[in-house]
C-alpha positions in Angstrom: -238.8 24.4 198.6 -235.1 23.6 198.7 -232.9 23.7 195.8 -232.6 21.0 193.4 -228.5 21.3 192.9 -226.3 21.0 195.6 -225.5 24.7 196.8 -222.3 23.4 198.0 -221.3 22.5 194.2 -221.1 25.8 193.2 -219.3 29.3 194.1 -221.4 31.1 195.3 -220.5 33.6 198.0 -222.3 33.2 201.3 -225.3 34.5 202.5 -226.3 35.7 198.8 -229.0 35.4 196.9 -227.9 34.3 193.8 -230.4 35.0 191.0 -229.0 36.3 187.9 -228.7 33.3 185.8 -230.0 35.2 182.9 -226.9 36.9 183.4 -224.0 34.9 184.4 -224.5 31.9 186.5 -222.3 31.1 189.8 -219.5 28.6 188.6 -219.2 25.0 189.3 -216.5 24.2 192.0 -216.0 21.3 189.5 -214.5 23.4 186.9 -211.1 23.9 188.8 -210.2 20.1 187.9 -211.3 20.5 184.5 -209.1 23.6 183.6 -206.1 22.1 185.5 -206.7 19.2 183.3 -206.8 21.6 179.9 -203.6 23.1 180.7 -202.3 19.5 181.5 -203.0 18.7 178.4 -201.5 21.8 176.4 -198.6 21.2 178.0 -197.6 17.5 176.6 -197.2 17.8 173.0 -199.2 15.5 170.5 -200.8 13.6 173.1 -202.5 16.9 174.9 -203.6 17.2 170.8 -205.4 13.8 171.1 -206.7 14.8 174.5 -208.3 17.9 173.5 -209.5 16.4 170.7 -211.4 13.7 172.7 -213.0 16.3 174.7 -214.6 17.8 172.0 -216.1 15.1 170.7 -217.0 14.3 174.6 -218.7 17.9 174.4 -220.1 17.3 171.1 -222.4 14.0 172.7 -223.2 16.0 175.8 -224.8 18.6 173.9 -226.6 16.1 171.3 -228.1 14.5 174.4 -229.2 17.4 175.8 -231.0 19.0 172.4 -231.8 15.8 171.5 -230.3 15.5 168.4 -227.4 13.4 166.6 -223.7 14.5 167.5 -222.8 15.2 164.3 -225.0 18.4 164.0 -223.4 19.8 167.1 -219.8 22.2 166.1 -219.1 25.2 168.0 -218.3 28.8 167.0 -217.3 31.7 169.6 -220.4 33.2 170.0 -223.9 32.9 168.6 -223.5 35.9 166.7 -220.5 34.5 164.9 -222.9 31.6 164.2 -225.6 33.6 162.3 -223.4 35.5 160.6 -221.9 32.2 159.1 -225.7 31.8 158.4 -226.2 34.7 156.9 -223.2 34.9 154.8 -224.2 31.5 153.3 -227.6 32.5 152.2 -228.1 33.9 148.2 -229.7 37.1 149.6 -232.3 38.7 146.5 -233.3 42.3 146.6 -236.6 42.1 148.5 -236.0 39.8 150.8 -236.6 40.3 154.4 -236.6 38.4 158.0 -239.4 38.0 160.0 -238.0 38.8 164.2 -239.9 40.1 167.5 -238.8 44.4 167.9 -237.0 43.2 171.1 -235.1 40.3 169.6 -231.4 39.9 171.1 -229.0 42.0 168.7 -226.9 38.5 167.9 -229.8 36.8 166.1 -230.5 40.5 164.2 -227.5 42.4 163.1 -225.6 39.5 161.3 -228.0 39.6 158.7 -229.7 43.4 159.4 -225.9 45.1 158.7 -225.7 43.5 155.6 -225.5 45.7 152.2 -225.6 43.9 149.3 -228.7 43.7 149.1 -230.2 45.2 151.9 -232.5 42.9 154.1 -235.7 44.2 155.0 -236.2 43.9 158.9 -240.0 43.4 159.4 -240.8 43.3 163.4 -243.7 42.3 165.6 -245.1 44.5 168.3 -246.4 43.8 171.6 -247.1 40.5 173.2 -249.5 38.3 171.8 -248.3 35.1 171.0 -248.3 34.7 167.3 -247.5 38.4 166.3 -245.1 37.1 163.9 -247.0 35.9 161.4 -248.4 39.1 160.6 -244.1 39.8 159.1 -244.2 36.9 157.5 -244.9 36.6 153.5 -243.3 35.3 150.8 -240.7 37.2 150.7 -239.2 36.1 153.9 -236.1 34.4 153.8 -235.7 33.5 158.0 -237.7 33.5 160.7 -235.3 34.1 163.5 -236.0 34.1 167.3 -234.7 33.5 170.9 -236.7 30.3 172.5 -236.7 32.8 175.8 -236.5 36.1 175.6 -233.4 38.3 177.0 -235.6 41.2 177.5 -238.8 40.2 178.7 -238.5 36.0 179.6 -241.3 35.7 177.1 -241.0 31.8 176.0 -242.6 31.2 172.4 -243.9 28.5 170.6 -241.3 27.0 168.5 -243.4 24.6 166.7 -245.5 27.5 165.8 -242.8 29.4 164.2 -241.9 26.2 162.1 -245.1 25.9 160.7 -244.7 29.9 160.0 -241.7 29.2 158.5 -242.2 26.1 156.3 -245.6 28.5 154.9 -243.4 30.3 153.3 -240.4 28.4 152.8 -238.3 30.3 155.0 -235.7 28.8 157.3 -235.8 29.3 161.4 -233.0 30.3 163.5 -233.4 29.8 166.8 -230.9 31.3 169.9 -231.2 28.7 173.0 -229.2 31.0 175.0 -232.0 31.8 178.0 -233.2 28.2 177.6 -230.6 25.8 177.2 -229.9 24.5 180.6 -233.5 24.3 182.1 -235.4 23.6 179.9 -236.0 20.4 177.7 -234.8 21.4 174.3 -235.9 19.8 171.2 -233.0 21.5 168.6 -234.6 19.6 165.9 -237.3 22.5 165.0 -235.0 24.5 164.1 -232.8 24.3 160.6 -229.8 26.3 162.4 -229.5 26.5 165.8 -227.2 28.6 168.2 -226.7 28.8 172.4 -224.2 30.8 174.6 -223.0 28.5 177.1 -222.0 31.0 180.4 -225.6 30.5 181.6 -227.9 28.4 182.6 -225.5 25.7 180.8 -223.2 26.2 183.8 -220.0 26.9 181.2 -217.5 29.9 180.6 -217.8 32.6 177.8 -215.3 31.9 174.8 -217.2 28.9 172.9 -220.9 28.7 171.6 -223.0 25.2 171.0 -223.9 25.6 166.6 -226.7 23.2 165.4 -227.2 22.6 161.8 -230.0 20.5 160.9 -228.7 18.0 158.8 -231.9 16.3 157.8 -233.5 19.3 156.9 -231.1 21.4 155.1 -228.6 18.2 153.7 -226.9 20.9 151.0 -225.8 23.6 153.1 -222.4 24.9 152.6 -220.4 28.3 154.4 -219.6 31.1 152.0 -216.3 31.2 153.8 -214.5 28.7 155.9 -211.0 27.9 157.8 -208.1 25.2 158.3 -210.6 23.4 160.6 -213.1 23.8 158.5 -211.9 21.6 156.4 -211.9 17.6 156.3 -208.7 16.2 158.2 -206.1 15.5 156.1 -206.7 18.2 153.4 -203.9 19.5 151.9 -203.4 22.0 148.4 -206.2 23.8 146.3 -206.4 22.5 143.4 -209.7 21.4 143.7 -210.2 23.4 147.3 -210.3 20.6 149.8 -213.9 18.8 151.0 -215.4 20.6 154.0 -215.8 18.5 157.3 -218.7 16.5 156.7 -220.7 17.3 159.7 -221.7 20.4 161.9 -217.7 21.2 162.6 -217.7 23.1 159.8 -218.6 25.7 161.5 -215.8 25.7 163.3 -212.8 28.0 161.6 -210.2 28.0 163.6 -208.7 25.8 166.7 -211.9 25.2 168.6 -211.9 26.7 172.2 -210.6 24.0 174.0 -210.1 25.2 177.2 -213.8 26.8 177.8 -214.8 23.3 175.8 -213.8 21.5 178.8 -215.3 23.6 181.2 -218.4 23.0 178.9 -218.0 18.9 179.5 -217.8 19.6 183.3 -220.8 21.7 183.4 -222.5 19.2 181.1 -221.9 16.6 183.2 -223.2 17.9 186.0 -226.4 19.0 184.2 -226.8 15.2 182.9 -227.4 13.7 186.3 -230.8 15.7 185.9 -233.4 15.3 183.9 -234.6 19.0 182.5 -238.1 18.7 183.2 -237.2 18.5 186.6 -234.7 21.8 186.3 -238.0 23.3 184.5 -240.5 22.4 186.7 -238.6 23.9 189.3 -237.0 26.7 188.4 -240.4 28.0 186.9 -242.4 27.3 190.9 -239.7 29.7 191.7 -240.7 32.3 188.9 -244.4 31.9 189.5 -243.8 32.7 193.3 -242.0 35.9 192.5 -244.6 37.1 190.3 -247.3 36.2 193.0 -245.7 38.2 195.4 -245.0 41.3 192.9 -248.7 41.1 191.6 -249.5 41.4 195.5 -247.1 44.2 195.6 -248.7 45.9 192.7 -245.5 45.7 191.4 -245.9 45.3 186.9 -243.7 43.0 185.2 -242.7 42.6 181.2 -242.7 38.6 181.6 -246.4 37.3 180.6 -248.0 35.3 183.9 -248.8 32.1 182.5 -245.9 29.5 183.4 -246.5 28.2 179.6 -245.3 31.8 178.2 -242.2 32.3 180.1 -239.1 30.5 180.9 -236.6 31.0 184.3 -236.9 34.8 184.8 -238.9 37.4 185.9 -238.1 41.0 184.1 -239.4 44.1 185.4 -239.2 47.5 183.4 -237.5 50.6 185.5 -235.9 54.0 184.4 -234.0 53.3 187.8 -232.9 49.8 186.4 -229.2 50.5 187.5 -229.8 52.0 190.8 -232.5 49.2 191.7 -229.7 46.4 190.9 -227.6 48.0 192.6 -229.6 48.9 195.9 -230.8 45.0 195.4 -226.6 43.9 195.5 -226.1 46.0 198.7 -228.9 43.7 200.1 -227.0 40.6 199.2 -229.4 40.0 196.1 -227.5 39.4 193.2 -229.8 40.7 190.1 -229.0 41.6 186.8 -229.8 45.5 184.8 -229.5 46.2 181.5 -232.2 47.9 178.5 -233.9 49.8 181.6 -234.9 46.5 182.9 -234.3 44.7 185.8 -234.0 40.6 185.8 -234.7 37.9 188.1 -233.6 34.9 187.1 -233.3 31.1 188.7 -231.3 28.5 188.4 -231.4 24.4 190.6 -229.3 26.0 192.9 -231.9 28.6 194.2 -234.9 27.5 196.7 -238.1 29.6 197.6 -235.5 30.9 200.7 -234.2 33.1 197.6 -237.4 34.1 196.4 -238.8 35.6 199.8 -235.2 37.4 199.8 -235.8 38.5 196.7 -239.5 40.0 196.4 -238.7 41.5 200.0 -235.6 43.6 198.6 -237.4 44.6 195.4 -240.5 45.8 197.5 -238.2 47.6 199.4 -236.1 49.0 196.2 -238.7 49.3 194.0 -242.2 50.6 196.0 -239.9 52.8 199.0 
């Protein structure tokens, strides 16, 4: 099985095994042209203004077409846990009140809302594995149901439409991350009422700027508790009344956007549009299944659950050694990822089976010797 993107396309170093998408992926070769173009564009006044400008709205579409939602849900904030704590800070918290999350959930969908101290927000978390383990945290006190599409810990994938129907029982409002999906996976933004996504993975982009959805249809009143100059609608000026927020999902957005990862983001998203995701799924997950046929013929255990409906693009596999095994797997020229005494595997169009053989080779050897 070859890959389904063009190796050439990308950095990546030769003779590598390139498989820690989960992690960082390997850049585009395309995104030279795009950040020569951004500081082209600084550099020439009011017209670079309009320019920059442009490509956020350009970024804006790409990443409505690829959630499959309307543009004008789509702003950006610098990182998804800026974008729950805008959330968060939004909400009328009551004493009482709790979220419903998996123990393992990423600390960025968590903390925004767990640090809080006036009031305090009850934290109830679901154990274990079985697929609807939230429900059991879920009553009427609970305020959000927050949770990561694909997990950063294990690759678990969960049902989405499952934890709406959770939520809407109790009239509780879903958060989703998109961070280990977005990219590879068809993505359908619109089950969620707020909605959040690094782009430096599989979404091909740079760190520095983070896709916010807000679900316009669902939640029409919502408002920031705090907000900044770009916050604001264009043309606003004095505060008395305070100026009209943007009307649409820029809000979010405080400051200057991040224009120069932005149009990294448009090159990566254009290059990701000339695919259609259920072919980046379909493959990247032959690749995951393979690996976990050859480590269940290893007797080697993994975190990430077997069934190719439960998991997304990676393949986790607990180990107090997590460190040294990533580490023995980068002398081998397999490029893995550790962290939370784990080690993950995780693929991306650019990887073929080639990378998988490499792979469950090197971690036999790492892992079993």
């Amino acid at each position: 099985m070859q890959p389904l993107f063009d190796p050439a396309d990308f950095r990546l170093p030769p003779g590598i095994a390139h498989v820690c998408a989960g992690g960082e992926t390997a850049a585009l070769r395309a995104h030279d042209e795009a950040l020569l173009r951004y500081v082209a564009d600084k550099s020439t006044g009011m017209a670079g203004r309009d320019a920059q400008d442009a490509e956020i709205e350009a970024a804006r579409a790409g990443m409505a077409r690829l959630w499959n939602v309307n543009a004008g849900d789509i702003g950006f904030v610098g990182n998804v846990a800026e974008g729950v704590s805008i959330v968060a800070e939004s909400l009328d918290w009551r004493d009482g009140d709790s979220i419903a999350i998996d123990a393992n959930e990423y600390p960025s969908v968590v903390t925004p809302i767990a640090m809080r101290r006036a009031p305090v927000i009850a934290l109830r978390q679901a154990q274990g594995m079985e697929p609807n383990r939230l429900a059991a945290c879920v009553d009427g006190s609970t305020r959000i149901v927050a949770a990561s599409y694909v997990s950063y810990l294990t690759g678990e994938r969960v049902d989405l439409h499952a934890l709406r129907r959770l939520a809407d029982s109790v009239g509780a409002l879903l958060v989703v991350d998109f961070t280990q999906a977005s990219g590879y996976l068809p993505i359908e933004a619109s089950v969620a009422d707020f909605a959040f996504s690094a782009c430096y993975k599989w979404m091909l982009g740079v760190t520095g700027v983070a896709v916010a959805y807000w679900n316009c249809q669902r939640q029409p009143d919502w408002v920031p508790a705090s907000a900044g100059w770009f916050s604001l609608a264009p043309g606003s000026r004095g505060y008395d009344p305070l100026p009209a927020l943007r009307p649409d999902a820029m809000r979010f957005t405080r400051g200057n956007p991040a224009h120069c990862p932005i149009y990294v983001l448009n090159s990566a998203l254009s290059y990701l549009s000339r695919f259609d995701m259920r072919d980046v799924q379909r493959h990247v997950q032959t690749l995951t299944v393979a690996l976990l046929d050859e480590l269940a013929a290893a007797e080697v255990e993994v975190m990430t659950p077997r069934d190719p409906d439960r998991h997304g693009a990676s393949v986790c596999i607990a180990s107090p050694r997590a460190q040294a095994v990533v580490d023995a797997l980068h002398a081998r020229g397999v490029y893995a990822w550790n962290g939370q005494g784990r080690v993950r595997i995780s693929f991306h169009g650019y990887n073929g089976m080639d990378d998988v053989d490499r792979t469950a080779e090197a971690l036999r050897a790492c892992l079993i010797s």
